[in-house]
C-alpha positions as CSV (number, residue, x, y, z in Angstrom):
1,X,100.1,104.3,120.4
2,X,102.2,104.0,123.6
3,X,104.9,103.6,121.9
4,X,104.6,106.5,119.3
5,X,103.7,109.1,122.3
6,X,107.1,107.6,124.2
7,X,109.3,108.9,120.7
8,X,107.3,111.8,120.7
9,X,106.1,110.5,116.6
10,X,103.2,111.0,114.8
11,X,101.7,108.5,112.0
12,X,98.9,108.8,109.3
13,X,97.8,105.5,107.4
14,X,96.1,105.1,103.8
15,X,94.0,101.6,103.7
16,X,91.9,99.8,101.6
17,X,90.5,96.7,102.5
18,X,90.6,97.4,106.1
19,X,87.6,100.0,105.7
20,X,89.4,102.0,108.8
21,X,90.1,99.5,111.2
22,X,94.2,100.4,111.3
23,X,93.1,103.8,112.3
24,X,90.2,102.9,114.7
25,X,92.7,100.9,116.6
26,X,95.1,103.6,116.4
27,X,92.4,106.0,118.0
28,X,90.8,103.8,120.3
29,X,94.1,104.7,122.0
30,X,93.5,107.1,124.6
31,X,95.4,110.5,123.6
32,X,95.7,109.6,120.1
33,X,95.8,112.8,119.2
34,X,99.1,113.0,120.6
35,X,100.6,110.8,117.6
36,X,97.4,110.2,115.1
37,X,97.4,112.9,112.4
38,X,95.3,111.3,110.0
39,X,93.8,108.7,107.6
40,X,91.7,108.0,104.9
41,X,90.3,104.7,103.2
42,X,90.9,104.2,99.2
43,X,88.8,102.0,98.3
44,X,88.6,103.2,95.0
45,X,90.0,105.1,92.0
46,X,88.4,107.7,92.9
47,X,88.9,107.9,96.3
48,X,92.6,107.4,95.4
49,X,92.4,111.1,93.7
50,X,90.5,112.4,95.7
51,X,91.9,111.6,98.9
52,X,95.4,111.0,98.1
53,X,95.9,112.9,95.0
54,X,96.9,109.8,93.4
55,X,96.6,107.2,91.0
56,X,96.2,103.6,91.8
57,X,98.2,103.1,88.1
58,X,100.6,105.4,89.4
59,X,101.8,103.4,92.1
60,X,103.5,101.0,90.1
61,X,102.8,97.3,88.8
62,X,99.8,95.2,90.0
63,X,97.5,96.8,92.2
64,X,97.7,94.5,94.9
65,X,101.1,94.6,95.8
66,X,103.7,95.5,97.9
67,X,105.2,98.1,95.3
68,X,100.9,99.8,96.5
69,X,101.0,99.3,99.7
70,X,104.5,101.4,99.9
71,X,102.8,104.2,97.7
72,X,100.1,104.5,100.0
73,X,102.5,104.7,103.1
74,X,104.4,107.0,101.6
75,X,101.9,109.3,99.7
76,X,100.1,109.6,103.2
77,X,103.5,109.9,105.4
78,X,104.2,112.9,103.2
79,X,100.1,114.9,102.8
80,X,100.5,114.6,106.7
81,X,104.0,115.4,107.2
82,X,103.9,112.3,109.8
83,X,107.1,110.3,111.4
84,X,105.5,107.0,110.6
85,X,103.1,105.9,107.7
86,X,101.0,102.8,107.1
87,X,99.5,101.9,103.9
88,X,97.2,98.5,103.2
89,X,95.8,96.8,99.9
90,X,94.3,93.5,100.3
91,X,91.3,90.8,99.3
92,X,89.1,91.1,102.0
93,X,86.8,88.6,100.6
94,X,84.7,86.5,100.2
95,X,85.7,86.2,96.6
96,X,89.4,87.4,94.9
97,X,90.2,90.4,93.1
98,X,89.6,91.6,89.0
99,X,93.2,91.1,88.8
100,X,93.3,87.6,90.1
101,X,94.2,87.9,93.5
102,X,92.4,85.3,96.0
103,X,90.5,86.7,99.1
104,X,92.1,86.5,102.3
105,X,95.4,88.3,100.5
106,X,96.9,91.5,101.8
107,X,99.9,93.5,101.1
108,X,101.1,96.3,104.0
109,X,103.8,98.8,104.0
110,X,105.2,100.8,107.0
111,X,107.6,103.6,106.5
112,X,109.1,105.7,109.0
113,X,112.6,107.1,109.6
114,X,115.2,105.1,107.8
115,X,112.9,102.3,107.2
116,X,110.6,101.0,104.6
117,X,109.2,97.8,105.3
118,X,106.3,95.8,103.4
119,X,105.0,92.3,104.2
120,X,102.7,90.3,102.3
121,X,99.5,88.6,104.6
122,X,97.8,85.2,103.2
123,X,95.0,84.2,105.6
124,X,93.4,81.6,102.6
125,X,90.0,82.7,104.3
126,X,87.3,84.0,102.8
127,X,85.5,85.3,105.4
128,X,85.5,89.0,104.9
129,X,84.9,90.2,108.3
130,X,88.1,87.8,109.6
131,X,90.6,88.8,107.1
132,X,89.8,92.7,108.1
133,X,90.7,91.6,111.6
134,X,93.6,89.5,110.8
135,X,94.9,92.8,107.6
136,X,94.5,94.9,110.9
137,X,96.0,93.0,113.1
138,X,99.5,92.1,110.8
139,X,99.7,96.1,110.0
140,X,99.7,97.2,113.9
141,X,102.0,94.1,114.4
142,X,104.4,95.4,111.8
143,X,104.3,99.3,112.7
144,X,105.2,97.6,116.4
145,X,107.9,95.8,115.6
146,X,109.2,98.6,113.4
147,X,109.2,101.0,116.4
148,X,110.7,98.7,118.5
């Protein structure tokens, strides 16, 4: 958050199997509001359309993927007209995805200006409350060291 307020940037993040925890520790920040337009949680199709005015088949391949993760960074970035966005797909656990994916897997995209970066998280737990933490933790981690 420091950071954003010091460039004088704003950010929004779409997330999924973080429930909100990239934006609670976004706003746990005091004077959030300074940089923290906005988020929402897709955890579902229909929260996709809903929220994002989207499609989870729209964004491209497998659902859990980096291809995702960039949709929902960018689909966000742009409803919010932010600097920075942050978008999350994962496994939280304690078992793997329809699709095949095991728990503990997590796919996170930041865009902002000029860059695009994703990264693809593999805790092998299947703890669902730790692999939140540790999604949350790797998606502040990359918006940090994309500011930097």
């Amino acid at each position: 958050g420091k950071l954003l307020v010091a460039k004088g940037q704003s950010i929004a993040v779409a997330e999924s199997s973080t429930g909100g925890l990239i934006s609670a520790a976004l706003l746990a920040i005091p004077g959030a509001s300074k940089y923290y337009r906005g988020g929402s949680v897709v955890y579902t199709r229909q929260a996709w359309k809903a929220l994002l005015n989207s499609s989870i088949d729209t964004a491209g391949g497998k659902p859990l993927s980096e291809a995702t993760a960039l949709h929902l960074a960018k689909t966000i970035q742009c409803q919010l007209d932010t600097d920075w966005g942050i978008g999350e797909i994962g496994a939280a656990g304690p078992t793997g995805t329809r699709y095949g994916d095991p728990a503990g897997l997590s796919c996170i995209a930041v865009v902002g200006p000029g860059i695009e970066c994703t990264i693809i998280l593999k805790t092998g737990l299947a703890d669902r409350t730790d692999n939140m933490w540790a999604f949350t933790q790797a998606a502040l981690d990359l918006l940090e060291d994309n500011l930097n």
